[in-house]
C-alpha positions as CSV (number, residue, x, y, z in Angstrom):
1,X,-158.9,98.8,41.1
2,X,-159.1,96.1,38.5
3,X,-155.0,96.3,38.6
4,X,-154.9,95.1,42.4
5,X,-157.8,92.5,41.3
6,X,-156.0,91.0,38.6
7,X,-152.5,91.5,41.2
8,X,-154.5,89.9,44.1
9,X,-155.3,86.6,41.9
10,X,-151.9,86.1,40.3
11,X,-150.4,86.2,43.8
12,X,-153.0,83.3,44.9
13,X,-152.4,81.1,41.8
14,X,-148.8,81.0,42.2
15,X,-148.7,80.3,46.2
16,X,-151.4,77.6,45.3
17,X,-149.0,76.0,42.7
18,X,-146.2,75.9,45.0
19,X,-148.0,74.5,47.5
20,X,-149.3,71.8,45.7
21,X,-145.7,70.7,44.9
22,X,-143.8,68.6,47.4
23,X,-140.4,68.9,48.4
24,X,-138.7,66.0,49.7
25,X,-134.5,66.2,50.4
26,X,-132.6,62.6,50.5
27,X,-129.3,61.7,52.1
28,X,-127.4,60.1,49.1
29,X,-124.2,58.5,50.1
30,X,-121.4,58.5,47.1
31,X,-118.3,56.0,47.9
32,X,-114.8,57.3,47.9
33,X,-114.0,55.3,45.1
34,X,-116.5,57.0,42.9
35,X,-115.2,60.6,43.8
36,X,-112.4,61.5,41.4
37,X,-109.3,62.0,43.7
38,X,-111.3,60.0,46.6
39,X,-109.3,59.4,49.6
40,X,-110.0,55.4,50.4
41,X,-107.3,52.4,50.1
42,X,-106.7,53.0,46.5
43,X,-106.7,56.2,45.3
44,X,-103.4,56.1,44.4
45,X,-103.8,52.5,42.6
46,X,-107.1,53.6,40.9
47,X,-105.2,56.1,39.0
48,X,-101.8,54.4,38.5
49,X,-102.0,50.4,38.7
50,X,-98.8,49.5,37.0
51,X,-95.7,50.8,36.5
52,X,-92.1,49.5,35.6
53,X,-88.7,50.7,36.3
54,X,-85.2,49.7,36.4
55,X,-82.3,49.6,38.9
56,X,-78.3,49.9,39.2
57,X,-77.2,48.0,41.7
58,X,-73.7,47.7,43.6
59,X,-73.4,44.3,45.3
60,X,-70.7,43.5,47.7
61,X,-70.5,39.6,47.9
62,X,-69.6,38.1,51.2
63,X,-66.5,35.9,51.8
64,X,-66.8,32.1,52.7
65,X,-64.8,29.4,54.2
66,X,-65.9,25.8,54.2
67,X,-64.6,22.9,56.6
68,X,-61.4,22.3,54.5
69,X,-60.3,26.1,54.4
70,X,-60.5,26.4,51.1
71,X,-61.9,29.9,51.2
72,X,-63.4,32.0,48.4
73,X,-63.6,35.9,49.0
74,X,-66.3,37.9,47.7
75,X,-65.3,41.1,45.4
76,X,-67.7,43.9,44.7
77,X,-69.3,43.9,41.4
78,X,-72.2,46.1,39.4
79,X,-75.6,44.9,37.7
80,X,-78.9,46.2,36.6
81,X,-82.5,45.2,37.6
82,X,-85.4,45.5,35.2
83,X,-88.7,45.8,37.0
84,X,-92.4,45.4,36.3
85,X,-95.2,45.8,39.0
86,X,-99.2,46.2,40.0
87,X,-100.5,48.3,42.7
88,X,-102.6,46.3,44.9
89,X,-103.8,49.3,47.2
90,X,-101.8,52.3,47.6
91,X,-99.8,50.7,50.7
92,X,-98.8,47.2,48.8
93,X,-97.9,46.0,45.7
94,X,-96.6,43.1,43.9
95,X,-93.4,43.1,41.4
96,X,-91.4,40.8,39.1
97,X,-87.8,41.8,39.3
98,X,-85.5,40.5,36.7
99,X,-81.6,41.0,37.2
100,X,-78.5,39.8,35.6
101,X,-76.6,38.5,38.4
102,X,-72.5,38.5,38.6
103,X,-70.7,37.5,41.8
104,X,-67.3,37.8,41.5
105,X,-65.1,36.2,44.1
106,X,-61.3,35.1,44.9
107,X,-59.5,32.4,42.2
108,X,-60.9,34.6,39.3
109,X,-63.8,32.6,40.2
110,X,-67.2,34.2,38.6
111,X,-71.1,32.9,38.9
112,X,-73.0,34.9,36.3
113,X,-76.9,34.3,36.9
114,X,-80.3,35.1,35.2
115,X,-82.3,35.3,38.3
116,X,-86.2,36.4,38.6
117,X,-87.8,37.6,41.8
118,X,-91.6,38.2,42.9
119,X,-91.9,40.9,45.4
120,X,-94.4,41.8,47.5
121,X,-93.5,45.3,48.8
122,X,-95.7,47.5,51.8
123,X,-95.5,51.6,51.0
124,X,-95.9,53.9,53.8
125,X,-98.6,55.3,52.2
126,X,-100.6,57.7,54.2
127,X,-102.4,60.2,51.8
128,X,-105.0,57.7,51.9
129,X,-106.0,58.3,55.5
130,X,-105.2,61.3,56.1
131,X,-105.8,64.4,53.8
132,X,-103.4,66.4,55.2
133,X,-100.9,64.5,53.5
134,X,-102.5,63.7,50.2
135,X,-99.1,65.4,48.1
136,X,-96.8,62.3,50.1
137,X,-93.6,62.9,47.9
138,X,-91.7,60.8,50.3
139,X,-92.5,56.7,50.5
140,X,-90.5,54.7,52.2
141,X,-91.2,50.7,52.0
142,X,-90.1,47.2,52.9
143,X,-90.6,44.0,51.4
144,X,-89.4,40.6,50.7
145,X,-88.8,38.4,47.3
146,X,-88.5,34.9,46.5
147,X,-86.8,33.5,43.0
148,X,-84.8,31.4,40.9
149,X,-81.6,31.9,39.8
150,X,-80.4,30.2,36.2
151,X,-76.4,30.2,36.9
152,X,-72.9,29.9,34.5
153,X,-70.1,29.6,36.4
154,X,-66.7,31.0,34.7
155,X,-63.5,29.0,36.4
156,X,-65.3,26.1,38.7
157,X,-67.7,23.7,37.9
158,X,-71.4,23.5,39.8
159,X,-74.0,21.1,39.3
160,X,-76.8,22.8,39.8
161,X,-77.6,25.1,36.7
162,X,-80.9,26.3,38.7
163,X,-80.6,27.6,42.2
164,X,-83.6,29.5,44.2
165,X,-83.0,32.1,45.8
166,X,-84.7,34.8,48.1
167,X,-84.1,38.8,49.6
168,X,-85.3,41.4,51.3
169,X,-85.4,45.1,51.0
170,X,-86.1,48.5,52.3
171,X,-86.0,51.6,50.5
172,X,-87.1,55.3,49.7
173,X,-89.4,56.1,46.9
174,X,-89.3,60.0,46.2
175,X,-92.1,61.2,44.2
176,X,-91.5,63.9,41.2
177,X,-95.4,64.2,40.6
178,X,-97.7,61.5,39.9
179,X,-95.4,59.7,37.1
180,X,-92.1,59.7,38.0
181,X,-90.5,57.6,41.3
182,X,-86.9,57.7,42.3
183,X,-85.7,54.3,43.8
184,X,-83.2,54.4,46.5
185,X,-82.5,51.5,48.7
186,X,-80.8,48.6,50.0
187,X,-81.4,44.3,49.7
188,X,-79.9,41.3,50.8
189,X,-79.5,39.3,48.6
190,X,-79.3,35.0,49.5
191,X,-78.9,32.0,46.8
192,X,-78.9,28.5,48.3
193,X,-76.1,26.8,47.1
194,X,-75.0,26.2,43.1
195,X,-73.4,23.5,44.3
196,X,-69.4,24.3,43.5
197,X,-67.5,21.4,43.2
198,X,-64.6,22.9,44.7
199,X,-66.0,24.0,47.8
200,X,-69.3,22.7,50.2
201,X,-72.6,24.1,51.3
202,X,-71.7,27.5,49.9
203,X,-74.4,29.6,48.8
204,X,-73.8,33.0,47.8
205,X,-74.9,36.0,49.9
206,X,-75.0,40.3,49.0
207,X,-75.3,43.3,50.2
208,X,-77.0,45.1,47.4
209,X,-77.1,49.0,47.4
210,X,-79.7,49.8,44.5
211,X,-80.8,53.3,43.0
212,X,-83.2,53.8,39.9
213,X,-86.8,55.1,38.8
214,X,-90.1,54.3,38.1
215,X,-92.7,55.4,35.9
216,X,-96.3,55.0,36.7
217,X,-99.0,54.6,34.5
């Protein structure tokens, strides 16, 4: 009997004590940029906001005539691109591009240039919408650049040892993992005019097939 007494009262204490406590559930809203892996506008640039790179490029240079006929004709030639960039969200992102420019052309003629570009390139990013396709391995892009171009020029005389130029591109990033980009693309490539003595108004245009990587960090 005193069992079930003692029983009886231990029963009552507890269901008193856990009444007396309140309970009281809150709606706490976390943004996506504090989840690890979140899935806003930058995931991908939280994680890896720079990265740098470098390109081969094959550039066919295109043939001009001016008003005289004196004609100069454009010969293929091969360079390399060295290139440094920030991610600004996952779908753009901002790049210094330094390439040693040679244009070859007709009359052993030869412009050799030290020319910087700033690019602002748009990924076609869309792990950041949609989940579904957070393991994108395949980024295209587009973008455009605008630069200077510090020229020697082998054969022919030009005034101008500064010219600016300007390009755009389109391309293929393919994604091995988080770190490692392949590069595959194509750019046009326009200088305004170095100012040749032997020939007027020309300004020396490419078609630039590029390939290369990137690491991201």
């Amino acid at each position: 009997m005193k069992t079930k007494i003692i029983i009886g009262m231990l029963c009552f204490i507890t269901t008193a004590a856990n009444a007396a406590i309140p309970y009281r559930v809150e709606q706490v809203v976390v943004p996506a940029s504090e989840i690890p892996g979140g899935n806003d506008n930058e995931a991908f640039a939280r994680e890896h906001r720079f990265y740098i790179g470098g390109m081969y490029d094959f550039s066919m240079w295109q043939s001009y005539t001016d008003e005289s006929n004196y004609q100069l004709r454009g010969k293929d030639t091969s360079s390399f691109d060295v290139v440094a960039g920030i991610r600004i969200y996952d779908t753009f992102r901002v790049e210094a591009n330094y390439a040693r420019t040679v244009a070859r052309f007709s009359d052993d003629v030869e412009l050799n240039g030290d020319t910087l570009f700033i690019n602002g390139i748009f990924d076609a990013r869309i792990d950041s919408m949609y989940r579904l396709f957070r393991s994108q391995h395949l980024v295209p892009y587009v973008g455009a650049g605008i630069g200077l171009s510090g020229n020697t020029v082998e054969n022919a005389k030009a005034e101008d040892k500064l010219s600016p130029a300007m390009s755009v591109m389109a391309g293929l990033g393919i994604e091995l993992g988080e770190y490692f980009t392949i590069d595959a693309g194509y750019r046009y490539m326009y200088m305004f005019s170095p100012k040749f003595d032997i020939i007027k108004d020309f300004a020396p245009t490419a078609h630039q097939f590029r390939v290369g990587a990137r690491i991201n960090f």
